[in-house]
PDB file of N, CA, C and O in Angstrom:
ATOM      1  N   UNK A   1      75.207  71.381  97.466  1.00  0.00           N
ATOM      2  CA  UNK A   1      74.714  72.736  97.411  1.00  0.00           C
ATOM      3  C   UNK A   1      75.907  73.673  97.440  1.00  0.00           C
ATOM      4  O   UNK A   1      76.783  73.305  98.223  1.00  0.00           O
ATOM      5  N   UNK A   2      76.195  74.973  96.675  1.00  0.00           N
ATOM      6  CA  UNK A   2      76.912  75.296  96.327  1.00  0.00           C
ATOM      7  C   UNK A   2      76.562  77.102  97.168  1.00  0.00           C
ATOM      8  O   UNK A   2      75.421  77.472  96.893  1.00  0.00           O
ATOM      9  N   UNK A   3      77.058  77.748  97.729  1.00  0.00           N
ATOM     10  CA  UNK A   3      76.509  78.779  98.517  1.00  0.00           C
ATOM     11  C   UNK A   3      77.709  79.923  97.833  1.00  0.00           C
ATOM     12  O   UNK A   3      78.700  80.156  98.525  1.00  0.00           O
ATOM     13  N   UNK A   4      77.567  80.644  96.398  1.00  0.00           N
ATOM     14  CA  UNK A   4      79.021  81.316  96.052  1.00  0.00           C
ATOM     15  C   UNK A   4      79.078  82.653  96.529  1.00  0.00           C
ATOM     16  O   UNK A   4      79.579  83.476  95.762  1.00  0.00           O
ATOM     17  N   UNK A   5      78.630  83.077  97.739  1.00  0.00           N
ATOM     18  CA  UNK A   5      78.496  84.496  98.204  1.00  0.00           C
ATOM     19  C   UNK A   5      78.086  84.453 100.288  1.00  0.00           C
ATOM     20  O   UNK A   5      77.499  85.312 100.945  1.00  0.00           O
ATOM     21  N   UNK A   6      78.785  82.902 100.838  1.00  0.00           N
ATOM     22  CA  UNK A   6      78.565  82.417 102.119  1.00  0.00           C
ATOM     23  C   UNK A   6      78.720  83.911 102.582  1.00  0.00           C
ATOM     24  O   UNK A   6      79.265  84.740 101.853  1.00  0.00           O
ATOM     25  N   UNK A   7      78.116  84.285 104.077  1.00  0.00           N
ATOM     26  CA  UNK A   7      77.941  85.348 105.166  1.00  0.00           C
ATOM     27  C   UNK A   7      78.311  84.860 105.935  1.00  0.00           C
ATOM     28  O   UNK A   7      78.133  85.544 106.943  1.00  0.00           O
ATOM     29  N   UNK A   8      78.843  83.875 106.171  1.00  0.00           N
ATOM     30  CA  UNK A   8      79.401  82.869 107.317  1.00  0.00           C
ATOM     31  C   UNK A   8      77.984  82.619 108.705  1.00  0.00           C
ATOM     32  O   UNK A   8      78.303  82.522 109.890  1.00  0.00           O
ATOM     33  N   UNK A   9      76.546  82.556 108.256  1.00  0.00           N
ATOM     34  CA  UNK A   9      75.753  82.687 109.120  1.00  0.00           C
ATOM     35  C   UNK A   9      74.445  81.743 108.566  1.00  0.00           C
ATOM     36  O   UNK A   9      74.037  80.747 109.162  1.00  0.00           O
ATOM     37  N   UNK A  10      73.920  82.235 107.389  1.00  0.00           N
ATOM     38  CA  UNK A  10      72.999  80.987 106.861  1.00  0.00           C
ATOM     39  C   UNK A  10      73.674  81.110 105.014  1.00  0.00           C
ATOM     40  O   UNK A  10      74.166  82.017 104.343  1.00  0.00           O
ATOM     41  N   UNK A  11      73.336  79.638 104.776  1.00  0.00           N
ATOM     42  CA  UNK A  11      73.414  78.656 103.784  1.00  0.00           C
ATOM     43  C   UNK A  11      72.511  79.073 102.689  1.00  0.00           C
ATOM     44  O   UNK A  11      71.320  78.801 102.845  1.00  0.00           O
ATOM     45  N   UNK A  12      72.813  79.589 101.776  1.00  0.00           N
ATOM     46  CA  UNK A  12      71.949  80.121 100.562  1.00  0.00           C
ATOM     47  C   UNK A  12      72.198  79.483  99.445  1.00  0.00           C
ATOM     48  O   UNK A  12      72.861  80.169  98.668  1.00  0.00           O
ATOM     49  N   UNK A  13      71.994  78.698  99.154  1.00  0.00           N
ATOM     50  CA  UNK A  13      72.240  77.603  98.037  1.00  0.00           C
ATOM     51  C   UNK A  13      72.010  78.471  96.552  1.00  0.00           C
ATOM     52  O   UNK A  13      70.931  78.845  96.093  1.00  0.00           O
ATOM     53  N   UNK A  14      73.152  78.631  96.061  1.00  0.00           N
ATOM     54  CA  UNK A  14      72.192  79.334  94.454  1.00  0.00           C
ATOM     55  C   UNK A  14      72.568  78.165  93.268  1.00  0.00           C
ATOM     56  O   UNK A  14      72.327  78.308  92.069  1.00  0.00           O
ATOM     57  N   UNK A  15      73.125  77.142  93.803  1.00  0.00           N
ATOM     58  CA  UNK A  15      73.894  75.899  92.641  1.00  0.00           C
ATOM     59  C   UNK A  15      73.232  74.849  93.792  1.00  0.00           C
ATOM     60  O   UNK A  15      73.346  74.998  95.009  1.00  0.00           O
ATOM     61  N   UNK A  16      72.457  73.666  93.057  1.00  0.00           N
ATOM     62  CA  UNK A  16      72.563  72.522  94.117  1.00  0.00           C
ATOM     63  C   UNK A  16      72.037  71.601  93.055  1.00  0.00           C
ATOM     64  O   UNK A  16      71.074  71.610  92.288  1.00  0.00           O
ATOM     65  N   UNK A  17      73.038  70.809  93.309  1.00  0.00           N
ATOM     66  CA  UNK A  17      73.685  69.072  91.971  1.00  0.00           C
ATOM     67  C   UNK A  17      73.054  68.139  92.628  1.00  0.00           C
ATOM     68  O   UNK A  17      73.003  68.001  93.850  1.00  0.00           O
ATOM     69  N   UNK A  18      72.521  67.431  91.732  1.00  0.00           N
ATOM     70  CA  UNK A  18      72.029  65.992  91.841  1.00  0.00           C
ATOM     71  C   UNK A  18      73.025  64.791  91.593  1.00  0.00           C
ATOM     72  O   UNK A  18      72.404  63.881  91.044  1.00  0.00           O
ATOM     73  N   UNK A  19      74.263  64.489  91.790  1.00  0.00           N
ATOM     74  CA  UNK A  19      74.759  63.550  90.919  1.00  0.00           C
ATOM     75  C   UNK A  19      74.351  62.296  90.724  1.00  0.00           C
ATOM     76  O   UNK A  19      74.410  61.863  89.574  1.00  0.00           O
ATOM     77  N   UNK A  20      73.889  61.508  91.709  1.00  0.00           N
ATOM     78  CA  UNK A  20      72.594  60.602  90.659  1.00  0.00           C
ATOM     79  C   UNK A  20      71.861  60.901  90.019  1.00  0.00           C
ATOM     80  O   UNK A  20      70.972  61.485  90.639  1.00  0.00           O
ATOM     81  N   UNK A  21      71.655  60.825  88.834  1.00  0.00           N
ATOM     82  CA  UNK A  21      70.833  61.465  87.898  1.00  0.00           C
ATOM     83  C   UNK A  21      69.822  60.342  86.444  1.00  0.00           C
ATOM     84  O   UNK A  21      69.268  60.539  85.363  1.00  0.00           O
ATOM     85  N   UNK A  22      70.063  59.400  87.218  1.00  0.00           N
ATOM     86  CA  UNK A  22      68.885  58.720  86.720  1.00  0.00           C
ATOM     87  C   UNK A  22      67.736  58.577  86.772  1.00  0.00           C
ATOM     88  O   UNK A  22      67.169  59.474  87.396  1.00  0.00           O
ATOM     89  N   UNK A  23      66.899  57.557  86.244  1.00  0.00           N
ATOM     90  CA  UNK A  23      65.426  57.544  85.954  1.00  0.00           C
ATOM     91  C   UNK A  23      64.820  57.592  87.314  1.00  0.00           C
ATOM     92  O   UNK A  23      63.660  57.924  87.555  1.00  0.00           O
ATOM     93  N   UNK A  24      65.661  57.253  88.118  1.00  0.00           N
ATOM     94  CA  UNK A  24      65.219  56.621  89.805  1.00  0.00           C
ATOM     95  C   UNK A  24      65.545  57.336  90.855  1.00  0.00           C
ATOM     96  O   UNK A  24      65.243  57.188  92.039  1.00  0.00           O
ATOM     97  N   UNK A  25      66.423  58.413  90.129  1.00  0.00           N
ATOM     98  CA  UNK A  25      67.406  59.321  91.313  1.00  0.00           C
ATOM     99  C   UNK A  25      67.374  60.639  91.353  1.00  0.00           C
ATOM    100  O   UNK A  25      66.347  61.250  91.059  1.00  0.00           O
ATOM    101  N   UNK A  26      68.176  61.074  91.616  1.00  0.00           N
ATOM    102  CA  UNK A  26      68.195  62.835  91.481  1.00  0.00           C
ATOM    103  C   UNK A  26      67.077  63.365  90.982  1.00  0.00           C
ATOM    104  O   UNK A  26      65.960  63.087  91.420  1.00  0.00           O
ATOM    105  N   UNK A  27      67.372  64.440  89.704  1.00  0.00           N
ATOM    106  CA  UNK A  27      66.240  65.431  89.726  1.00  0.00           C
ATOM    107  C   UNK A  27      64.915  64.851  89.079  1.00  0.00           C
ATOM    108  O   UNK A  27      63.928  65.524  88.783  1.00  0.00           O
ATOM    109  N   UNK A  28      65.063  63.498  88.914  1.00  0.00           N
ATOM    110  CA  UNK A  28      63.945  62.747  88.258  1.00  0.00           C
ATOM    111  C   UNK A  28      63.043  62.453  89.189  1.00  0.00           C
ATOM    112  O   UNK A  28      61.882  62.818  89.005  1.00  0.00           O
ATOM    113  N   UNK A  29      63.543  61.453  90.839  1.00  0.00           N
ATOM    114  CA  UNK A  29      62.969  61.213  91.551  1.00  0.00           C
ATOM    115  C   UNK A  29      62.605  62.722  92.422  1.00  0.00           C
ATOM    116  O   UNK A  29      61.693  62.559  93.233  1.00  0.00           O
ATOM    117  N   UNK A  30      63.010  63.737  92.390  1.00  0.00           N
ATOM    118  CA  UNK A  30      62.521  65.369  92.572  1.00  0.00           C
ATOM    119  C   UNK A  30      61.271  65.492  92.199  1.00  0.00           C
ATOM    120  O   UNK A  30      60.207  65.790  92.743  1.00  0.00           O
ATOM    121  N   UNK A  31      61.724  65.120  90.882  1.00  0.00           N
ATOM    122  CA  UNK A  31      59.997  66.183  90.402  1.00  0.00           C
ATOM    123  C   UNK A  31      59.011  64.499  90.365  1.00  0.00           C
ATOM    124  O   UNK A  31      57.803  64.559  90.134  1.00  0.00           O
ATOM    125  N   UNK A  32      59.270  63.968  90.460  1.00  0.00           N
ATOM    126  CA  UNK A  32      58.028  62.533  90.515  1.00  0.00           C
ATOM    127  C   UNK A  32      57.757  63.217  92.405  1.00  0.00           C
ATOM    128  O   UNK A  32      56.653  63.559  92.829  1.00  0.00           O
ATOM    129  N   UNK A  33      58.506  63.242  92.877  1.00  0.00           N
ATOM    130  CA  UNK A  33      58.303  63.659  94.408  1.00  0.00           C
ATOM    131  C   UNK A  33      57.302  65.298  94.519  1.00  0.00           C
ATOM    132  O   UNK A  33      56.511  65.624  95.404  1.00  0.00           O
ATOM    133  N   UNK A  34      57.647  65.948  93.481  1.00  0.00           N
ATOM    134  CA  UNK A  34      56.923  67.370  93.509  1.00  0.00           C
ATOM    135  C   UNK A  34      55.546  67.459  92.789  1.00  0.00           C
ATOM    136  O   UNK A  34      54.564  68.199  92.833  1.00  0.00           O
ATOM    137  N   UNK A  35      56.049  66.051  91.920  1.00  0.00           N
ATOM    138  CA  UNK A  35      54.662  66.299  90.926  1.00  0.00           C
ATOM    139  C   UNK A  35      54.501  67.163  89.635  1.00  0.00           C
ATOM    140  O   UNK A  35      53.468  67.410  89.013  1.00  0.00           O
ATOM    141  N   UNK A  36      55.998  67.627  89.349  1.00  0.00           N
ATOM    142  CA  UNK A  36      56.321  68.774  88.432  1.00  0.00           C
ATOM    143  C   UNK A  36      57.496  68.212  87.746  1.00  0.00           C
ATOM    144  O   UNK A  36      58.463  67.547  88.117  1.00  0.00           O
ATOM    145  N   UNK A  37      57.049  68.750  86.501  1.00  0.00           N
ATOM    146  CA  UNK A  37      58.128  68.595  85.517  1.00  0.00           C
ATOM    147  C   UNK A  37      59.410  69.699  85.689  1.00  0.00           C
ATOM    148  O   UNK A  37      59.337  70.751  86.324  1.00  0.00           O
ATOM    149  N   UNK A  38      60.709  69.149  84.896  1.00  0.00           N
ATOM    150  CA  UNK A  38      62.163  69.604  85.665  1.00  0.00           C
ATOM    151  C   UNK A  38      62.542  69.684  84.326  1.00  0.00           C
ATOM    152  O   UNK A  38      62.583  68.631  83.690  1.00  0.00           O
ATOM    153  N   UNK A  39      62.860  70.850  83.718  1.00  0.00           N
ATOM    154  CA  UNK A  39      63.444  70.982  82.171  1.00  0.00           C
ATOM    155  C   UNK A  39      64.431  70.726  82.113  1.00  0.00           C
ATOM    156  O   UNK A  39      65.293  71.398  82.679  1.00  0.00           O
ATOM    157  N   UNK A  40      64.744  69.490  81.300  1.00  0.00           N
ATOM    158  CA  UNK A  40      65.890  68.698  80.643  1.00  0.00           C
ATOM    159  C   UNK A  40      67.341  69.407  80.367  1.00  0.00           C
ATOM    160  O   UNK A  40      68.413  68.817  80.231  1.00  0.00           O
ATOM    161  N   UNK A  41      67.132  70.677  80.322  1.00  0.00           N
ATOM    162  CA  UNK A  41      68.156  71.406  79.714  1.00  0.00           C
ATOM    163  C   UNK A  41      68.784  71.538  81.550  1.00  0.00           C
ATOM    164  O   UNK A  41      69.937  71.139  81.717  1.00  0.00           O
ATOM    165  N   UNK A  42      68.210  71.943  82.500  1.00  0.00           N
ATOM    166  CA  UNK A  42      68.473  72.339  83.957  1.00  0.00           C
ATOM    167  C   UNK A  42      68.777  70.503  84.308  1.00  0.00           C
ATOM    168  O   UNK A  42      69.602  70.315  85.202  1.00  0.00           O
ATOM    169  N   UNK A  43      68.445  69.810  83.958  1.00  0.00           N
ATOM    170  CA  UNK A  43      69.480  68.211  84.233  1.00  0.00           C
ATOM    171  C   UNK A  43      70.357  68.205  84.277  1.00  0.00           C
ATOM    172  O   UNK A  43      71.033  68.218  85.305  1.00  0.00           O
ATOM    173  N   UNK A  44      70.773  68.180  83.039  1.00  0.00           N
ATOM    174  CA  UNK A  44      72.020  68.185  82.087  1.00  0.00           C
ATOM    175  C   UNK A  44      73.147  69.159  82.750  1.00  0.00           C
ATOM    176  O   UNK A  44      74.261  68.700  83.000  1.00  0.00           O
ATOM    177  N   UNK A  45      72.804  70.591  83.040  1.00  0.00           N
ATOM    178  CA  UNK A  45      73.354  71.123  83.672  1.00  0.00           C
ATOM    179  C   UNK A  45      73.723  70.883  85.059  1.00  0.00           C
ATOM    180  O   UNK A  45      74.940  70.798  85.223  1.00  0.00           O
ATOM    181  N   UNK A  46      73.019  70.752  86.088  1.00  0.00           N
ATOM    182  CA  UNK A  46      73.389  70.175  87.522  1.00  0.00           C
ATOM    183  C   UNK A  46      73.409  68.677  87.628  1.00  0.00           C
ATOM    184  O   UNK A  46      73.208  68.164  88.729  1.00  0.00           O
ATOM    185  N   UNK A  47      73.627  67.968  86.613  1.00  0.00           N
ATOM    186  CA  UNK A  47      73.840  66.550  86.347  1.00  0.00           C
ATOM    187  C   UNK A  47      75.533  66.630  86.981  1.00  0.00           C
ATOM    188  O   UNK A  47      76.290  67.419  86.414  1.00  0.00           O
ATOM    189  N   UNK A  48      76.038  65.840  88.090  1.00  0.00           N
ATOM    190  CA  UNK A  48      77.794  66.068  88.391  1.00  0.00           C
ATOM    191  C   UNK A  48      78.004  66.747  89.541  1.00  0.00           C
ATOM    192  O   UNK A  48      77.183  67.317  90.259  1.00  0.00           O
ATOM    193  N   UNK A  49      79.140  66.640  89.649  1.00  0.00           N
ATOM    194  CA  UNK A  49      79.654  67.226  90.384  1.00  0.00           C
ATOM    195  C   UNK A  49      80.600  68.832  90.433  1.00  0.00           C
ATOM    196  O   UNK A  49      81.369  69.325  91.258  1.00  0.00           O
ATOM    197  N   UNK A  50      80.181  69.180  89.387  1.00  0.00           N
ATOM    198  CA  UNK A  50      81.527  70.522  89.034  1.00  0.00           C
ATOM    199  C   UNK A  50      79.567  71.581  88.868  1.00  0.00           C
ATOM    200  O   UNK A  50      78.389  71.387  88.568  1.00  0.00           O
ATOM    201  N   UNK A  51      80.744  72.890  89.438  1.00  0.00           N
ATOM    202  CA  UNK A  51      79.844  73.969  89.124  1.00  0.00           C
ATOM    203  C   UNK A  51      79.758  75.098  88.225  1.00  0.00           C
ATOM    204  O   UNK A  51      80.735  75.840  88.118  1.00  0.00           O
ATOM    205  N   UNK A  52      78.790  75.295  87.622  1.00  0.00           N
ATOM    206  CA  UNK A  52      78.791  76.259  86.964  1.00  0.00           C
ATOM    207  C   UNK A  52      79.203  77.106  86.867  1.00  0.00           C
ATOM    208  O   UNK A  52      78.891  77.517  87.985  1.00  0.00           O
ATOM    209  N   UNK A  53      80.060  78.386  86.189  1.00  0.00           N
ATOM    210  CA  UNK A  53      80.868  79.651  86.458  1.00  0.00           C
ATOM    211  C   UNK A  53      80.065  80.288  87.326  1.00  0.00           C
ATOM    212  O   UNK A  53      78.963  79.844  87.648  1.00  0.00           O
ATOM    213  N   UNK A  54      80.648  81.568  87.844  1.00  0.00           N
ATOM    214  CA  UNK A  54      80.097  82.287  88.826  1.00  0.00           C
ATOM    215  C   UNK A  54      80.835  83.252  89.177  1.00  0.00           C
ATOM    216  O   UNK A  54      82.036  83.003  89.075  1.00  0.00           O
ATOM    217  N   UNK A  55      80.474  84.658  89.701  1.00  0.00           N
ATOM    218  CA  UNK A  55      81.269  85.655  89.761  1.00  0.00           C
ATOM    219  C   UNK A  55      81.292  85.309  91.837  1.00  0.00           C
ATOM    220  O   UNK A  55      80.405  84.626  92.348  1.00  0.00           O
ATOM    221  N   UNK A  56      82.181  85.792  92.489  1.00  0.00           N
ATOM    222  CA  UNK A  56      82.609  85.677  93.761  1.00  0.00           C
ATOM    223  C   UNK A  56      81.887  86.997  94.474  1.00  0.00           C
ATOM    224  O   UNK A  56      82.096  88.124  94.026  1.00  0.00           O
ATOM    225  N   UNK A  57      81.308  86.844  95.237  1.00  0.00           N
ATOM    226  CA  UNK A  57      80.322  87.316  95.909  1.00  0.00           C
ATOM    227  C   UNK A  57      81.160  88.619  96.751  1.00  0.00           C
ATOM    228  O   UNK A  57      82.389  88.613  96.685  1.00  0.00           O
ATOM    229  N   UNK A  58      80.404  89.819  97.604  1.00  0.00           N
ATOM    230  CA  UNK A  58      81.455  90.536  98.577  1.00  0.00           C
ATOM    231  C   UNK A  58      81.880  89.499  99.734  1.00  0.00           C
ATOM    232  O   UNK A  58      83.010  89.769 100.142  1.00  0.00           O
ATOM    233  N   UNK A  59      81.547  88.862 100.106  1.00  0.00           N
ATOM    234  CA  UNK A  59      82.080  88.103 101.332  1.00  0.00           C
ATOM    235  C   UNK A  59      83.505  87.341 101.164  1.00  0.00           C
ATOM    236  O   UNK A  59      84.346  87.067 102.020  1.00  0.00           O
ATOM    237  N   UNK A  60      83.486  87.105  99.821  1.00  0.00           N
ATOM    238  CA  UNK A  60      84.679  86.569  99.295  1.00  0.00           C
ATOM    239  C   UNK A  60      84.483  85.013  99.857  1.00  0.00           C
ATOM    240  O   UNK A  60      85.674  84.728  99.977  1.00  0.00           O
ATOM    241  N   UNK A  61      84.038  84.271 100.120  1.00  0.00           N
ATOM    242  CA  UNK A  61      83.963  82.900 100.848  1.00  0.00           C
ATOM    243  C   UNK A  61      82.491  81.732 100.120  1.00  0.00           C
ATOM    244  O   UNK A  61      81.272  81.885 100.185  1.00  0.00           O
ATOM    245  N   UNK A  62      83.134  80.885  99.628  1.00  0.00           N
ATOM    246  CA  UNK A  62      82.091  79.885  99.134  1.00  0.00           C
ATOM    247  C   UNK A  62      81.646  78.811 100.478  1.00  0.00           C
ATOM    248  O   UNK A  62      82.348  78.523 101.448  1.00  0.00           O
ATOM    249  N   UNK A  63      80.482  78.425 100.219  1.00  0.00           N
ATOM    250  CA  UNK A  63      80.235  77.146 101.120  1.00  0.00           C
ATOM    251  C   UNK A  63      79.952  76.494  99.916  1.00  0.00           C
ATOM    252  O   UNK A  63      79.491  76.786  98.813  1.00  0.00           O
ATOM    253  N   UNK A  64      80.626  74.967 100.829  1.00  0.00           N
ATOM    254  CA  UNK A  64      79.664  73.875  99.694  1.00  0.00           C
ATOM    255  C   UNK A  64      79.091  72.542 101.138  1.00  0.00           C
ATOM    256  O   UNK A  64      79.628  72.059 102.134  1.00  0.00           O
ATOM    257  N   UNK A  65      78.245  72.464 100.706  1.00  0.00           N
ATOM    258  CA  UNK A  65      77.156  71.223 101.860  1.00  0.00           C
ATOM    259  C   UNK A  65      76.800  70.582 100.854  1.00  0.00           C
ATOM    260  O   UNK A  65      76.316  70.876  99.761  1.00  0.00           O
ATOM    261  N   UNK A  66      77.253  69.216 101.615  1.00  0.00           N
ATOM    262  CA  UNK A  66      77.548  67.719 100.669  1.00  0.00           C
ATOM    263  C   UNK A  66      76.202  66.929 101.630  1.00  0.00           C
ATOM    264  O   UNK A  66      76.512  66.867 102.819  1.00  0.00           O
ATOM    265  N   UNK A  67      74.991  66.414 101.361  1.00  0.00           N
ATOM    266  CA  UNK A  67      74.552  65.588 101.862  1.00  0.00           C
ATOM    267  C   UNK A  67      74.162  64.404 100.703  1.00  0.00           C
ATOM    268  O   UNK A  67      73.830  64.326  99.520  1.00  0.00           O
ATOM    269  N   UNK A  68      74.430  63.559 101.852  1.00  0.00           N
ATOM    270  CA  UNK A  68      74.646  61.804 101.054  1.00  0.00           C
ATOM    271  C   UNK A  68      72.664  60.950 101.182  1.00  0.00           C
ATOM    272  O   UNK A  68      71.554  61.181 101.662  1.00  0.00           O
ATOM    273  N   UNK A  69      73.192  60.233 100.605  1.00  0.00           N
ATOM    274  CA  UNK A  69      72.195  59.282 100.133  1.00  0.00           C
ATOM    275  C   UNK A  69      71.903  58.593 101.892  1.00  0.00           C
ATOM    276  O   UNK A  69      70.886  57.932 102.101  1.00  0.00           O
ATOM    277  N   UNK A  70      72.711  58.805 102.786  1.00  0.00           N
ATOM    278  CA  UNK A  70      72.165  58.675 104.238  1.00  0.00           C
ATOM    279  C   UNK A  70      71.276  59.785 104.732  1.00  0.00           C
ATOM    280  O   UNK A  70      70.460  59.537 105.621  1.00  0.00           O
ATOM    281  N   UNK A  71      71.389  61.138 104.155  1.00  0.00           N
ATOM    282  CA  UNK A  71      71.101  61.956 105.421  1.00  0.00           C
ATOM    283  C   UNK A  71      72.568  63.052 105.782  1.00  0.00           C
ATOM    284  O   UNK A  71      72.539  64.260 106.019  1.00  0.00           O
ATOM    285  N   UNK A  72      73.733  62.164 105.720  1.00  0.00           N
ATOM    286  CA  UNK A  72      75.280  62.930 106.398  1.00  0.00           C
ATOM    287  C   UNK A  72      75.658  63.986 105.873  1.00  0.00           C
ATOM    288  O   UNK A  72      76.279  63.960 104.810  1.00  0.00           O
ATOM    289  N   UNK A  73      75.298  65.385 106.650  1.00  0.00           N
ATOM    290  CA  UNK A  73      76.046  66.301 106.216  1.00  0.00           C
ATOM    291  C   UNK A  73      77.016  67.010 106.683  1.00  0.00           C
ATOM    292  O   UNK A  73      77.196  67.377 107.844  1.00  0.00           O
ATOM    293  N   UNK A  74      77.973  67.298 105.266  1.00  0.00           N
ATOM    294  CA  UNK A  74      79.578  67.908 105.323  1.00  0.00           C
ATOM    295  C   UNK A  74      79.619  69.591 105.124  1.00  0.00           C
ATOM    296  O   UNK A  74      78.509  70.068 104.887  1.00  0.00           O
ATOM    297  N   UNK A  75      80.476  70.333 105.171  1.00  0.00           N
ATOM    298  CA  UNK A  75      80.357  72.007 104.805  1.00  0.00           C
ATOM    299  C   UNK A  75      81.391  72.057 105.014  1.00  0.00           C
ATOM    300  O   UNK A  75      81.962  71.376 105.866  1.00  0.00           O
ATOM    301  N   UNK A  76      81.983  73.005 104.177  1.00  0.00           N
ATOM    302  CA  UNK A  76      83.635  73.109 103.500  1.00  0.00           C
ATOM    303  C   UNK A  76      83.433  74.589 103.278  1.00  0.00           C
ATOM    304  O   UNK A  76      82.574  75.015 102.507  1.00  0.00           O
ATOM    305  N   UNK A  77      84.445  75.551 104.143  1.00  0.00           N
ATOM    306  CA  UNK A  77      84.091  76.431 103.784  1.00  0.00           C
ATOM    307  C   UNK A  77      85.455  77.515 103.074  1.00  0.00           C
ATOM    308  O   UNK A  77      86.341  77.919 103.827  1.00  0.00           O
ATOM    309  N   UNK A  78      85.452  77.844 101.731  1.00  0.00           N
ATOM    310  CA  UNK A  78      86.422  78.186 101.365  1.00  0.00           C
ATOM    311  C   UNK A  78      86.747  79.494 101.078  1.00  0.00           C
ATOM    312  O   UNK A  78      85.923  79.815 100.221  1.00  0.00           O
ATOM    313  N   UNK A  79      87.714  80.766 101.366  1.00  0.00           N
ATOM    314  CA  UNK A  79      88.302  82.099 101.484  1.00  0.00           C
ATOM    315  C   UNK A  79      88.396  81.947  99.953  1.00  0.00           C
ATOM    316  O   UNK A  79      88.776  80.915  99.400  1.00  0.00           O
ATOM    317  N   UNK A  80      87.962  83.225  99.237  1.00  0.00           N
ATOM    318  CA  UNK A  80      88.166  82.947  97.703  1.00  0.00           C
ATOM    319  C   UNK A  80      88.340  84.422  97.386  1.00  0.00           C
ATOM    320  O   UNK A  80      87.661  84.919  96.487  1.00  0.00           O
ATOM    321  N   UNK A  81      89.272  85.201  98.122  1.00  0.00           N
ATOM    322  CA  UNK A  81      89.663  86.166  98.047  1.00  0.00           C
ATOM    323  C   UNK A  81      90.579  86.255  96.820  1.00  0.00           C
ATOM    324  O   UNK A  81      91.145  87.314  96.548  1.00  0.00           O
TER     325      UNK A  81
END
């Protein structure tokens, strides 16, 4: 999850990647889980690990929260002044 405008207080995800992205995984096993279809074109795009352009928010500071195929979550929080 990609947070490009952090407040240093809550986590606002406006980018969040699937990188498993097979028939069984990511945004496939999503929408079999939601019951809703997930347009192919929005796959393809958050398919990986790299993010989409983005203009830098006033706070000047990105978060990114990494959770794994356990559950384990990481937060990295970066000054992008």
């Amino acid at each position: 999850m990609l947070d490009t405008d952090y407040d240093g207080r809550s986590l606002y995800p406006r980018q969040v990647f699937f990188p498993m992205s097979g028939a069984k995984d990511g945004w496939s096993r999503l929408a079999r889980n939601l019951k809703a279809e997930i347009d192919d074109e929005l796959i393809e795009a958050y398919r990986g690990t790299v993010s989409l352009p983005f203009e830098p928010g006033p706070y000047g500071r990105v978060a990114v929260k990494i959770v794994d195929d356990r559950g384990i979550e990481s937060l990295k929080i970066v000054e992008i002044v």
